[in-house]
PyMOL Python script that loads the backbone (N, CA, C, O; Angstrom):
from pymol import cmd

cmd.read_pdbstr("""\
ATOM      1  N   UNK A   1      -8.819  -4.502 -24.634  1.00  0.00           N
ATOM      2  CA  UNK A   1      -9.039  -5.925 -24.500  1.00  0.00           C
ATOM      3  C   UNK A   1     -10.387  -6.181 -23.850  1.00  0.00           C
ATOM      4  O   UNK A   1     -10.743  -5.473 -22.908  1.00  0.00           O
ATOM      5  N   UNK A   2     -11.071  -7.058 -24.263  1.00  0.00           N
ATOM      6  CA  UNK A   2     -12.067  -7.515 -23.896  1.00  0.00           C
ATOM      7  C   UNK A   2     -12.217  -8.338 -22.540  1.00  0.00           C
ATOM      8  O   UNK A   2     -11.500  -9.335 -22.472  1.00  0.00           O
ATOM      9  N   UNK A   3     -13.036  -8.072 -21.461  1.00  0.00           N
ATOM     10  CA  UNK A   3     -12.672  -8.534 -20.053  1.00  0.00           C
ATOM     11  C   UNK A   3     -13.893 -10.211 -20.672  1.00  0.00           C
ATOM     12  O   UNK A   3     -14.954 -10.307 -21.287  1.00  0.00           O
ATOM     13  N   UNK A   4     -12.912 -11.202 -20.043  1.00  0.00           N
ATOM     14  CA  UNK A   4     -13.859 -12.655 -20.412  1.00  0.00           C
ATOM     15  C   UNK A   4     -14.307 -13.024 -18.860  1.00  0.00           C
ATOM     16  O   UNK A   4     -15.261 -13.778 -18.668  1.00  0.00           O
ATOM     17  N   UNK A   5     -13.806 -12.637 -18.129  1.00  0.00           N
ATOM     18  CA  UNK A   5     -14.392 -13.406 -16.321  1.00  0.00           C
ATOM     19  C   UNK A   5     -13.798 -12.539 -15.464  1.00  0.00           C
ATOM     20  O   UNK A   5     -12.569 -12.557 -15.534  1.00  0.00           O
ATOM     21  N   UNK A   6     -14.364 -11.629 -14.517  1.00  0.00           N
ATOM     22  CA  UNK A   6     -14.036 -10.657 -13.445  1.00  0.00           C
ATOM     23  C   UNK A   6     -14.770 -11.445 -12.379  1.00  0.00           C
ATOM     24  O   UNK A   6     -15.992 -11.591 -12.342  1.00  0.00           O
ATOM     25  N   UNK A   7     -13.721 -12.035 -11.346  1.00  0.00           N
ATOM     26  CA  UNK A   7     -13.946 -12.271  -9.971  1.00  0.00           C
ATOM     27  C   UNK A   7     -12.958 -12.332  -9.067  1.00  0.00           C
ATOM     28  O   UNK A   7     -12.061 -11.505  -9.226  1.00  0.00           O
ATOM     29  N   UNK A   8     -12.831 -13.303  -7.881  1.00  0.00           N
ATOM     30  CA  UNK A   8     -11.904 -13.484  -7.501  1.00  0.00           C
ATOM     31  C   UNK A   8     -11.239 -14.490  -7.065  1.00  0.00           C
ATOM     32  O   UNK A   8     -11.875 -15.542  -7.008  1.00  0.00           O
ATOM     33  N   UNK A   9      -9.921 -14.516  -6.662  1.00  0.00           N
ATOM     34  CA  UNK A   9      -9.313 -15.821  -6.523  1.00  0.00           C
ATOM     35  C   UNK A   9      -9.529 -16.576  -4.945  1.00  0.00           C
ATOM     36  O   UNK A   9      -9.435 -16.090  -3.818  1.00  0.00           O
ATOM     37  N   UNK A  10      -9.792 -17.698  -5.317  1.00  0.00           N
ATOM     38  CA  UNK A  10     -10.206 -18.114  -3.527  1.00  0.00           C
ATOM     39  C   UNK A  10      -8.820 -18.783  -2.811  1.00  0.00           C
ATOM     40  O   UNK A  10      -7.813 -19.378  -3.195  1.00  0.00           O
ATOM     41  N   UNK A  11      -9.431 -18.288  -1.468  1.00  0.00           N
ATOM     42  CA  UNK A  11      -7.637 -18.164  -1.000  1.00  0.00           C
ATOM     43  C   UNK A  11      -6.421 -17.571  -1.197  1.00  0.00           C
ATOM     44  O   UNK A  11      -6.321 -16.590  -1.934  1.00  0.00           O
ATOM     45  N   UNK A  12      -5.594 -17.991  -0.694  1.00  0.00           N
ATOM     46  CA  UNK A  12      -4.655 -17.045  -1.001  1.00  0.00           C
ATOM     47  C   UNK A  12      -3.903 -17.173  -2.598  1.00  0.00           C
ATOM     48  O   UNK A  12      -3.907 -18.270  -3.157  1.00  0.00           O
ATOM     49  N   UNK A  13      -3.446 -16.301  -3.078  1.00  0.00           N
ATOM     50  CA  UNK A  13      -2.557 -15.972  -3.714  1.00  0.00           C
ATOM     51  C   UNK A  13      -1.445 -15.721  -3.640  1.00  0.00           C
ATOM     52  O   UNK A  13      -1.206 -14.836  -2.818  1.00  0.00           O
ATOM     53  N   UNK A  14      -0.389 -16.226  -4.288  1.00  0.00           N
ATOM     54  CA  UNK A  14       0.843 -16.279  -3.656  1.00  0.00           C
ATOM     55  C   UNK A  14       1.897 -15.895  -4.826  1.00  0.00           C
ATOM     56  O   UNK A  14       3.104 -16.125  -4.755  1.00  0.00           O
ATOM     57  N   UNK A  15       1.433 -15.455  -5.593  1.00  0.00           N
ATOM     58  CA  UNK A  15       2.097 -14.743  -7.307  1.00  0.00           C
ATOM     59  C   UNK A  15       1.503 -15.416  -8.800  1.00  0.00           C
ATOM     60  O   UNK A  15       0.419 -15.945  -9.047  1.00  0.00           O
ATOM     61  N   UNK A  16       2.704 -15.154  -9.672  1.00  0.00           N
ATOM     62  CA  UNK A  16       2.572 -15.517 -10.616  1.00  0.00           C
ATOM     63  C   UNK A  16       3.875 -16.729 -10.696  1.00  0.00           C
ATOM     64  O   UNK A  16       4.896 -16.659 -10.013  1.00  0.00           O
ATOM     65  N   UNK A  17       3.574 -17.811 -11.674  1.00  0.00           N
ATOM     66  CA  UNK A  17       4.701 -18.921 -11.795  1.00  0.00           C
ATOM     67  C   UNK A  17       3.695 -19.903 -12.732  1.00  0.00           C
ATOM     68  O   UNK A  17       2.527 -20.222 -12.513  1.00  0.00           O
ATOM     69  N   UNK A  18       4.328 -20.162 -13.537  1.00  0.00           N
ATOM     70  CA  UNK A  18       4.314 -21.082 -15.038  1.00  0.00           C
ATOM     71  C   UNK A  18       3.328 -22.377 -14.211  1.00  0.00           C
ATOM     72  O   UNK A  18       3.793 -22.909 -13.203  1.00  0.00           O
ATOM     73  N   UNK A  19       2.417 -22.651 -14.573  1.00  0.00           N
ATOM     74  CA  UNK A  19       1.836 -23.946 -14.312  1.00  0.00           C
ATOM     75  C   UNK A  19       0.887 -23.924 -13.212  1.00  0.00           C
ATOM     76  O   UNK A  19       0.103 -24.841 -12.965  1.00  0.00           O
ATOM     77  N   UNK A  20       0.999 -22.739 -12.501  1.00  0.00           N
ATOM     78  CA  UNK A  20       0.183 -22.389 -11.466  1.00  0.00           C
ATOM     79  C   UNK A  20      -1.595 -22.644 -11.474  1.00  0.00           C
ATOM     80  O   UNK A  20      -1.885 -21.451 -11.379  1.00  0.00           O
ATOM     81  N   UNK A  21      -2.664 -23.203 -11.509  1.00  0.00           N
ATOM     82  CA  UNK A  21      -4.165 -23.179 -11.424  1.00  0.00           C
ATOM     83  C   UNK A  21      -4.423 -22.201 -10.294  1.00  0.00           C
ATOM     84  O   UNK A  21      -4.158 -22.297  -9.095  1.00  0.00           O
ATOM     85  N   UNK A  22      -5.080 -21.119 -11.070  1.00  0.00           N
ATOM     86  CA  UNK A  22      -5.487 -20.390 -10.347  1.00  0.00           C
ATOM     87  C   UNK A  22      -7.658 -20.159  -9.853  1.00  0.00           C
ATOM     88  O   UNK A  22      -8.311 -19.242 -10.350  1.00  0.00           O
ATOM     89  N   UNK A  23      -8.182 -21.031  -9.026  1.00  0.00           N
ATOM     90  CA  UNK A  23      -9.405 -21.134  -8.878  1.00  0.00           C
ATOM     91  C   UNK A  23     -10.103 -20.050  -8.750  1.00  0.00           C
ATOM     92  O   UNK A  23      -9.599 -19.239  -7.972  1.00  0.00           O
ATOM     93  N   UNK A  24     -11.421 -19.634  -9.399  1.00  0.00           N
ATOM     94  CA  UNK A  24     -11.841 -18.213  -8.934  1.00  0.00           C
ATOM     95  C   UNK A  24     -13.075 -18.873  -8.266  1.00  0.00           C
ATOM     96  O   UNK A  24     -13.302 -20.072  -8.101  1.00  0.00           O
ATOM     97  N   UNK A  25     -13.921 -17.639  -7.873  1.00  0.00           N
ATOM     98  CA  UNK A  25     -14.527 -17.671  -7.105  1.00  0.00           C
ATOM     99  C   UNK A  25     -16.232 -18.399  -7.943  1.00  0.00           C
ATOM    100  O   UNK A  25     -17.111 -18.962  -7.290  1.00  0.00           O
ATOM    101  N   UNK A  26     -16.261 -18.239  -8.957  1.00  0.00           N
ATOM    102  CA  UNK A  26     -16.808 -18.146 -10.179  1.00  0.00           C
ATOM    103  C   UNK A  26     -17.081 -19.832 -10.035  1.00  0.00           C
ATOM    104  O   UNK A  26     -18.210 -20.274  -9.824  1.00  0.00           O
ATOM    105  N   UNK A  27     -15.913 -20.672 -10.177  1.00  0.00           N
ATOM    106  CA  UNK A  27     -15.869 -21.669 -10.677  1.00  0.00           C
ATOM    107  C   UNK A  27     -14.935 -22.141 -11.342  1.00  0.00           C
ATOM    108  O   UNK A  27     -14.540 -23.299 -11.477  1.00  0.00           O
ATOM    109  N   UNK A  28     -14.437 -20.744 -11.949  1.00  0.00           N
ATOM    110  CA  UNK A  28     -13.867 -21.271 -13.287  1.00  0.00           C
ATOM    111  C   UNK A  28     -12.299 -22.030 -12.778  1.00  0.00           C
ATOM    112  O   UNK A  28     -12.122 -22.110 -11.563  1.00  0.00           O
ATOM    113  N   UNK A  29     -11.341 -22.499 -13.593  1.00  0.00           N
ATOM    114  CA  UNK A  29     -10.080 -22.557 -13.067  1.00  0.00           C
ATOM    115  C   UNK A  29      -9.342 -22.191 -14.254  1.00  0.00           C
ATOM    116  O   UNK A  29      -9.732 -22.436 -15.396  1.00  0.00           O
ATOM    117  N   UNK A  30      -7.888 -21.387 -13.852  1.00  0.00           N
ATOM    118  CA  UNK A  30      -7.130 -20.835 -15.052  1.00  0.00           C
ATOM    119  C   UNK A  30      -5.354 -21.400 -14.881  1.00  0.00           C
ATOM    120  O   UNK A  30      -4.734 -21.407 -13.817  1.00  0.00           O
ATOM    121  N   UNK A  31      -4.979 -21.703 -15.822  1.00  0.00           N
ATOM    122  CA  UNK A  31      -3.970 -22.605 -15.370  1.00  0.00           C
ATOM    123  C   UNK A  31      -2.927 -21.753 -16.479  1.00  0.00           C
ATOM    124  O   UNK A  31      -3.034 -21.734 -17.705  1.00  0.00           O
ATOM    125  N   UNK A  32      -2.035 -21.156 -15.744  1.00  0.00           N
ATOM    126  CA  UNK A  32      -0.650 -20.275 -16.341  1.00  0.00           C
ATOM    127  C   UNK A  32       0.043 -20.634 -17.216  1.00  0.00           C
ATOM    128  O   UNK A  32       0.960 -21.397 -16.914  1.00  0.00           O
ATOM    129  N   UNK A  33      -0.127 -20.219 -18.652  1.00  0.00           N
ATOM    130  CA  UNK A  33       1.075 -20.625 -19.344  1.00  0.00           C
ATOM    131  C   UNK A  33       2.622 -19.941 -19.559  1.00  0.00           C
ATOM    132  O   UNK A  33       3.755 -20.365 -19.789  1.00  0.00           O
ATOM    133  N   UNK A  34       2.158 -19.003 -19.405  1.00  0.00           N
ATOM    134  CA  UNK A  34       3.136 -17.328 -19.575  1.00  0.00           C
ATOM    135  C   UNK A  34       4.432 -17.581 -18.483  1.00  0.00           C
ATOM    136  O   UNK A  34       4.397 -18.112 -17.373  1.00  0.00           O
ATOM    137  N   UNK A  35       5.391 -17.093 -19.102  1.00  0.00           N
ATOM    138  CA  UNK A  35       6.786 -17.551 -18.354  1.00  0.00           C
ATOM    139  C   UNK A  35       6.846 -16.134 -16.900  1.00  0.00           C
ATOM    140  O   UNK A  35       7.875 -15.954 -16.248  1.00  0.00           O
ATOM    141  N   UNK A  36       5.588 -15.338 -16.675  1.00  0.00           N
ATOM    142  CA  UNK A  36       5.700 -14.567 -15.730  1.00  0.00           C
ATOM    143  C   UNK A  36       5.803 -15.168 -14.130  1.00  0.00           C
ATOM    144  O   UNK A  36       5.243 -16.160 -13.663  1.00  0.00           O
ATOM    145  N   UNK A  37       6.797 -14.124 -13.416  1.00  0.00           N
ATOM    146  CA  UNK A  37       6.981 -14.393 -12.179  1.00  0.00           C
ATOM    147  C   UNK A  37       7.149 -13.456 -11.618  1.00  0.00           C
ATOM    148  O   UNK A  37       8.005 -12.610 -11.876  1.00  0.00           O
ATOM    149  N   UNK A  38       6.110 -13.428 -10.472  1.00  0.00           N
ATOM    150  CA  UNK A  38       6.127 -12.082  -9.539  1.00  0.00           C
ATOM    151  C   UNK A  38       5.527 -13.495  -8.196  1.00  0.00           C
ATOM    152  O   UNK A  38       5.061 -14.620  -8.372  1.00  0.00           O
ATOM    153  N   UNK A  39       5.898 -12.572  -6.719  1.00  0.00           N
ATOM    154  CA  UNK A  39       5.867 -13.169  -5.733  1.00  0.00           C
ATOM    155  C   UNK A  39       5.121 -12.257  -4.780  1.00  0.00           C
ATOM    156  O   UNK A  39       5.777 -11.589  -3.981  1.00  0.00           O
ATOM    157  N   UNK A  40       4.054 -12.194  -4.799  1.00  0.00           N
ATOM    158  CA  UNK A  40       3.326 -11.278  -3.914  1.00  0.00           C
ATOM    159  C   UNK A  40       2.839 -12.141  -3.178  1.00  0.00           C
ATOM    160  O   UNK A  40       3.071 -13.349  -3.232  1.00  0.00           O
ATOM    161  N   UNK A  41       1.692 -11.234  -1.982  1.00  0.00           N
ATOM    162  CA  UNK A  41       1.001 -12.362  -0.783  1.00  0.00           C
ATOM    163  C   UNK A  41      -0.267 -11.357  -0.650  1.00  0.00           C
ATOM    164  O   UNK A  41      -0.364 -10.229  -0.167  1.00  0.00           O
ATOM    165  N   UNK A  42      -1.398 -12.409  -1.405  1.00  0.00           N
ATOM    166  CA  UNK A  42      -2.866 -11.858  -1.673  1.00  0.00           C
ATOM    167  C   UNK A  42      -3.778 -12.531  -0.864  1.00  0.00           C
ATOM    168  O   UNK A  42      -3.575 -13.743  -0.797  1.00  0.00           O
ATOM    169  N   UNK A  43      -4.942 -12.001  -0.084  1.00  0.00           N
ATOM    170  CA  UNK A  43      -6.010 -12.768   0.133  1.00  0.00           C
ATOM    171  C   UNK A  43      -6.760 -12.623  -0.461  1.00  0.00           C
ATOM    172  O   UNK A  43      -7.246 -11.517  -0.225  1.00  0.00           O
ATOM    173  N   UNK A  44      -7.656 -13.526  -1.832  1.00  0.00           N
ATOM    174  CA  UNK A  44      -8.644 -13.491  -1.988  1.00  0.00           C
ATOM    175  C   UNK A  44      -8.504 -12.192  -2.897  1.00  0.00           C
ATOM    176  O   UNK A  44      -9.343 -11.296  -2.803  1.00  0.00           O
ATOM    177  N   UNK A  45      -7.759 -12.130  -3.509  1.00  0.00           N
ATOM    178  CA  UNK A  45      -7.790 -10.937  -4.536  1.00  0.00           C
ATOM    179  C   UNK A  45      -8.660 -10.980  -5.550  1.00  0.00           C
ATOM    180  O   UNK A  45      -8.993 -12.071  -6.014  1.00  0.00           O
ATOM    181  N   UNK A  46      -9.292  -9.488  -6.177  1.00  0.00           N
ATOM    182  CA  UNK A  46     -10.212  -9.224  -7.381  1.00  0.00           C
ATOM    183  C   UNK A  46      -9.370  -9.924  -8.370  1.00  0.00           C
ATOM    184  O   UNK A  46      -8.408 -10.415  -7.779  1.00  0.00           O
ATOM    185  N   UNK A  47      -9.341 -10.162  -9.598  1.00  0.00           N
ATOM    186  CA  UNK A  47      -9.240 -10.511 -11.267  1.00  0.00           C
ATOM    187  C   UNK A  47      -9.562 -10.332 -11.884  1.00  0.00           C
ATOM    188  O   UNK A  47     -10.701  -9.876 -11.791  1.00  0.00           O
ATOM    189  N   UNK A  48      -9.046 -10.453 -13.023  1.00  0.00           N
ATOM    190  CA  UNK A  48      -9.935  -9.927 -14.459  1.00  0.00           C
ATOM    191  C   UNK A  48      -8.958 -11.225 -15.810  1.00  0.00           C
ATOM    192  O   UNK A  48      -7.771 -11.419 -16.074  1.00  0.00           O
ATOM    193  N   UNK A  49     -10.289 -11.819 -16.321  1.00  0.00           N
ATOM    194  CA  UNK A  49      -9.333 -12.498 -17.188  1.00  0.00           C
ATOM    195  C   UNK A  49      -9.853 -11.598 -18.866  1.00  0.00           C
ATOM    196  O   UNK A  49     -11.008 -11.252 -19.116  1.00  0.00           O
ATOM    197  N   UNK A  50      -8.808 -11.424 -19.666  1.00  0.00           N
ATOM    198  CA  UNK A  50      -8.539 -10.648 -20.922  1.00  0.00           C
ATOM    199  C   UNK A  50      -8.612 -11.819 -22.188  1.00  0.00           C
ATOM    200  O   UNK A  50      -7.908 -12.828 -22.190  1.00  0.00           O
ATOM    201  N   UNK A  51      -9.511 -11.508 -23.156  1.00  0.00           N
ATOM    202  CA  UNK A  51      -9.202 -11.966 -23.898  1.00  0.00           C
ATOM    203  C   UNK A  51      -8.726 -10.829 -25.210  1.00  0.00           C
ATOM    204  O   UNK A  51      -9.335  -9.966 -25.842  1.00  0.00           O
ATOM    205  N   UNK A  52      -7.528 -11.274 -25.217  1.00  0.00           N
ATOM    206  CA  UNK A  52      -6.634 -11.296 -26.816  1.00  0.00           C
ATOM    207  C   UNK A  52      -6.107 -12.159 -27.062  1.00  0.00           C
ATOM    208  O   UNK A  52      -6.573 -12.801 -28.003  1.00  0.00           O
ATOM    209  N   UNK A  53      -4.760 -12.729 -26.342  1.00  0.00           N
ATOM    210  CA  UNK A  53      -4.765 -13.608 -26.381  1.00  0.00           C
ATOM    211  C   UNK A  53      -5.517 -14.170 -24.421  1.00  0.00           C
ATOM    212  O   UNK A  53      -6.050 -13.256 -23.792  1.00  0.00           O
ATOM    213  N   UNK A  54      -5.481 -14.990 -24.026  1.00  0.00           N
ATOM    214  CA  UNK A  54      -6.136 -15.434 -22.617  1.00  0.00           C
ATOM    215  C   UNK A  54      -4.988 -14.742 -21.735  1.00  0.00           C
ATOM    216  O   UNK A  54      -3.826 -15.142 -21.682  1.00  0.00           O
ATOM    217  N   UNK A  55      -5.592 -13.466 -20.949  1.00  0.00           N
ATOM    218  CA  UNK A  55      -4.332 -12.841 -19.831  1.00  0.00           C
ATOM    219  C   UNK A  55      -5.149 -12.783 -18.834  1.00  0.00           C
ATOM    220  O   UNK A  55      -6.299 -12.399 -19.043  1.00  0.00           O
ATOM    221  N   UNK A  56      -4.587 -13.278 -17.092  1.00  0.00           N
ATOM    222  CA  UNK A  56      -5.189 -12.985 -15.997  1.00  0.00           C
ATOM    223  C   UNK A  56      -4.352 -11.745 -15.464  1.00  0.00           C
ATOM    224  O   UNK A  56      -3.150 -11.664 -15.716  1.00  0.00           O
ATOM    225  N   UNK A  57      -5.055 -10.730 -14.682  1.00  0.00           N
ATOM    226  CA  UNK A  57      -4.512  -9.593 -14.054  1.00  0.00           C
ATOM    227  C   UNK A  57      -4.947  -9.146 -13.202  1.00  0.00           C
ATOM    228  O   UNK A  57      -5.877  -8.345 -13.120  1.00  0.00           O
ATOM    229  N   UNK A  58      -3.858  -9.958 -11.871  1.00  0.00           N
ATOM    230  CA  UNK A  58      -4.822  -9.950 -10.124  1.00  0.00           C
ATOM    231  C   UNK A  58      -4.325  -8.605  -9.375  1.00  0.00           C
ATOM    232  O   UNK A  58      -3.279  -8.060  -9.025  1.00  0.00           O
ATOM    233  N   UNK A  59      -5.719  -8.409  -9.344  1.00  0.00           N
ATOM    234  CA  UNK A  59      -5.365  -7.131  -8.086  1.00  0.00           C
ATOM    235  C   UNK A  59      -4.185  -7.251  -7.102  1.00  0.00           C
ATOM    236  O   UNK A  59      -3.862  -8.348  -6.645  1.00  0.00           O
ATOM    237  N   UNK A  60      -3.352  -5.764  -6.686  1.00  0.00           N
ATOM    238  CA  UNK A  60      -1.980  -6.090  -6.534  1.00  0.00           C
ATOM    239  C   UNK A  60      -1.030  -6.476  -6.922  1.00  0.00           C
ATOM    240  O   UNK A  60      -0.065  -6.812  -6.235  1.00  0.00           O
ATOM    241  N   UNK A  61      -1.111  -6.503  -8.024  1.00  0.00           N
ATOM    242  CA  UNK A  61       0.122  -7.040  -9.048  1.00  0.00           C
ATOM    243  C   UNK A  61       0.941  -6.277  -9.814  1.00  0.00           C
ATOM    244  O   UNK A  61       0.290  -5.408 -10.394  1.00  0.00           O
ATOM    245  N   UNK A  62       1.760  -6.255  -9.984  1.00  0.00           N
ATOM    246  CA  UNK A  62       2.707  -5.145 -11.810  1.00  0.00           C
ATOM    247  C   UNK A  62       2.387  -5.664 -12.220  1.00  0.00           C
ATOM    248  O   UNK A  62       1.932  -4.955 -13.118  1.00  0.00           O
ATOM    249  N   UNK A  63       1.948  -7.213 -12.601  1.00  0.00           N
ATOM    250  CA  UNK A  63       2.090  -8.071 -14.347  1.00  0.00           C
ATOM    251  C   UNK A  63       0.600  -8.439 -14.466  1.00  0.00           C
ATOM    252  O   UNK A  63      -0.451  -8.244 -13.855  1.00  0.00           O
ATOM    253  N   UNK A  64       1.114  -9.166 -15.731  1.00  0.00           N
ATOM    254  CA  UNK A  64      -0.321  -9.829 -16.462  1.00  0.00           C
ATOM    255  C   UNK A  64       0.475 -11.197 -16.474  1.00  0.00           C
ATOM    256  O   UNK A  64       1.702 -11.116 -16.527  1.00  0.00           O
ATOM    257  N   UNK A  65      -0.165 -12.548 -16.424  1.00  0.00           N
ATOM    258  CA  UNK A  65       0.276 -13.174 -17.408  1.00  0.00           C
ATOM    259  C   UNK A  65      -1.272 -14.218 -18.255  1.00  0.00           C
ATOM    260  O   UNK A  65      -2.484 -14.160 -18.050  1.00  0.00           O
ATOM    261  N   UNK A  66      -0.447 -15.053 -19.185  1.00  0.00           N
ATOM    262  CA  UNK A  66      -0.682 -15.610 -20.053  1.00  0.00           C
ATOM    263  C   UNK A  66      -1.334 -17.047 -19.735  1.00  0.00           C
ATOM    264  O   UNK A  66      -0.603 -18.037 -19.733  1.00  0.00           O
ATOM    265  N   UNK A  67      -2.923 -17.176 -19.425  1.00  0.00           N
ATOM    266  CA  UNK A  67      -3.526 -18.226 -18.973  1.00  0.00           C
ATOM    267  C   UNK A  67      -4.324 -19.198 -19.952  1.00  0.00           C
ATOM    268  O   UNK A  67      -4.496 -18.571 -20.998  1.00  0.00           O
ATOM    269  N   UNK A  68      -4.884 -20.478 -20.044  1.00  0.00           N
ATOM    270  CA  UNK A  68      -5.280 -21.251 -20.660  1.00  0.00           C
ATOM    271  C   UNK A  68      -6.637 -21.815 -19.461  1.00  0.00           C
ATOM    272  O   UNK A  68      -6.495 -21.739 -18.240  1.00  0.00           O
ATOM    273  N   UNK A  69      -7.649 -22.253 -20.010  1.00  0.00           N
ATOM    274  CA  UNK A  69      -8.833 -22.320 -18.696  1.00  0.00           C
ATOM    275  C   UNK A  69      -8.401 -23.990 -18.725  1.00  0.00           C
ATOM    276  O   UNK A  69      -8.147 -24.659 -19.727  1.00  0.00           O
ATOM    277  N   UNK A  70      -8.408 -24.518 -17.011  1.00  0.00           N
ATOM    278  CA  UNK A  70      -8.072 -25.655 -17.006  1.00  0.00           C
ATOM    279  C   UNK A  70      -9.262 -26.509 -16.925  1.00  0.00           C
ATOM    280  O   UNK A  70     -10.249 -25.945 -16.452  1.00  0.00           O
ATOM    281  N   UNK A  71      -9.402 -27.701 -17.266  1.00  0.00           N
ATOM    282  CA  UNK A  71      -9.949 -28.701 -16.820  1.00  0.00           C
ATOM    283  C   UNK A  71      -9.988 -29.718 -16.417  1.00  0.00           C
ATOM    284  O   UNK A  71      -9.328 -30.475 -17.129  1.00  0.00           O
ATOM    285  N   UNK A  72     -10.515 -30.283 -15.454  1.00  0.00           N
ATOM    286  CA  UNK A  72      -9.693 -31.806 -14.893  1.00  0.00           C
ATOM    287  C   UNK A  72      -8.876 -31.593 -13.590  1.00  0.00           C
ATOM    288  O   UNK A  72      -9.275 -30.705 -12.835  1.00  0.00           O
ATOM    289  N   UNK A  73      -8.046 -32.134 -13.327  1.00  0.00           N
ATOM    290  CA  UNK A  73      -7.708 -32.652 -11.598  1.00  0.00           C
ATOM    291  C   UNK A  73      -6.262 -31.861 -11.978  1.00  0.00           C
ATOM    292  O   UNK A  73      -5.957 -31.365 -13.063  1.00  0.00           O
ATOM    293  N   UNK A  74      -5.503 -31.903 -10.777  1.00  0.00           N
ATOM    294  CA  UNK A  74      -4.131 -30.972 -10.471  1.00  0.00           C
ATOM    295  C   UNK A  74      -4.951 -29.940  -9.981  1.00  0.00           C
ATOM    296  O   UNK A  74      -4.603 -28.836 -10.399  1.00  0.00           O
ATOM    297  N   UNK A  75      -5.341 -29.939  -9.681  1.00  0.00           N
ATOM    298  CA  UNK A  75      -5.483 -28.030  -8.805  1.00  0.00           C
ATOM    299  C   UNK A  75      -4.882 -28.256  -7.537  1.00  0.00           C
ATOM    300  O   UNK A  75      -5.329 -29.212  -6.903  1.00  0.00           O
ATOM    301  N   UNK A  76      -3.832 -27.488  -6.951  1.00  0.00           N
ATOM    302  CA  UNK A  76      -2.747 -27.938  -6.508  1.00  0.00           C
ATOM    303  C   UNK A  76      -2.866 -26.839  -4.575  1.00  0.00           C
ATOM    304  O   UNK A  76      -2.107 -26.534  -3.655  1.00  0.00           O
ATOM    305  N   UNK A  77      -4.299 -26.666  -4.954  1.00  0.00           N
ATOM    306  CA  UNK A  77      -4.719 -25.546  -3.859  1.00  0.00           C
ATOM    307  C   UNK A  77      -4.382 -24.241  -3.976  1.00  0.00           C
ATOM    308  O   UNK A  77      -3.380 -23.882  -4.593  1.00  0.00           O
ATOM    309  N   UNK A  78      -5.370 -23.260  -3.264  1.00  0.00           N
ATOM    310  CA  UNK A  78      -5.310 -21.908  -3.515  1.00  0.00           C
ATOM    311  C   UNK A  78      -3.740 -21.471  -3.539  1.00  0.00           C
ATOM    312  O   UNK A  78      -2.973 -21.612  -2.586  1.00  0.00           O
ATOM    313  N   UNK A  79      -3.382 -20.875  -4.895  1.00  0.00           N
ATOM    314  CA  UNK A  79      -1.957 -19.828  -5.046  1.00  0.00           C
ATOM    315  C   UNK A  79      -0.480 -21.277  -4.698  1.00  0.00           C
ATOM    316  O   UNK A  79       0.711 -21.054  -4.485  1.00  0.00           O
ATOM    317  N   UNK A  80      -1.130 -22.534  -4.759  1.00  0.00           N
ATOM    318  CA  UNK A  80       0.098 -23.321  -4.711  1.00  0.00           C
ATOM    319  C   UNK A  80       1.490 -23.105  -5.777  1.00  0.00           C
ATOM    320  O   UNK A  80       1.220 -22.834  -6.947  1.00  0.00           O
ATOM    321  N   UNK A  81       2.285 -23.167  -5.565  1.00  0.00           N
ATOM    322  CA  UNK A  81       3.307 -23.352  -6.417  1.00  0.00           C
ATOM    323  C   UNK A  81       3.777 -24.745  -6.590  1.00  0.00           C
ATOM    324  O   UNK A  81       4.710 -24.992  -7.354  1.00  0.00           O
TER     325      UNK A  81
END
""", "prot")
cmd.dss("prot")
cmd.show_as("cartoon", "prot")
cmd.util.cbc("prot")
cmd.orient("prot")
């Protein structure tokens, strides 16, 4: 898979969960579509976003999931649920 944006997430991280905006450090913002759920506790973790289909995969994690790049307002703060 082709890596599309390697940085990291600002603030904390707090897993994976459907709907989640995840801000990188970059700029960019990535907003979860993928029905994955894992519950970890990250500061400021590395990333890598994949394109095949759009997958983020944060340092410290087992999973991948399935992201869409957001734009516009809801960013709900670093790793909010």
């Amino acid at each position: 898979m082709k890596v599309v944006v390697e940085s990291h997430i600002q603030g904390t991280f707090l897993g994976y969960a459907r709907g989640v905006v995840h801000r990188l450090d970059d700029g960019s913002e990535w907003e979860q579509t993928g029905n994955t759920q894992e519950f970890v506790y990250r500061e400021r973790p590395g990333c890598r976003v994949y394109r095949d289909r759009l997958w983020i995969d944060v340092e410290g994690t087992s999973a991948v999931a399935e992201v869409r790049r957001h734009i516009g307002r809801g960013w709900a703060g670093p790793g909010a649920f």
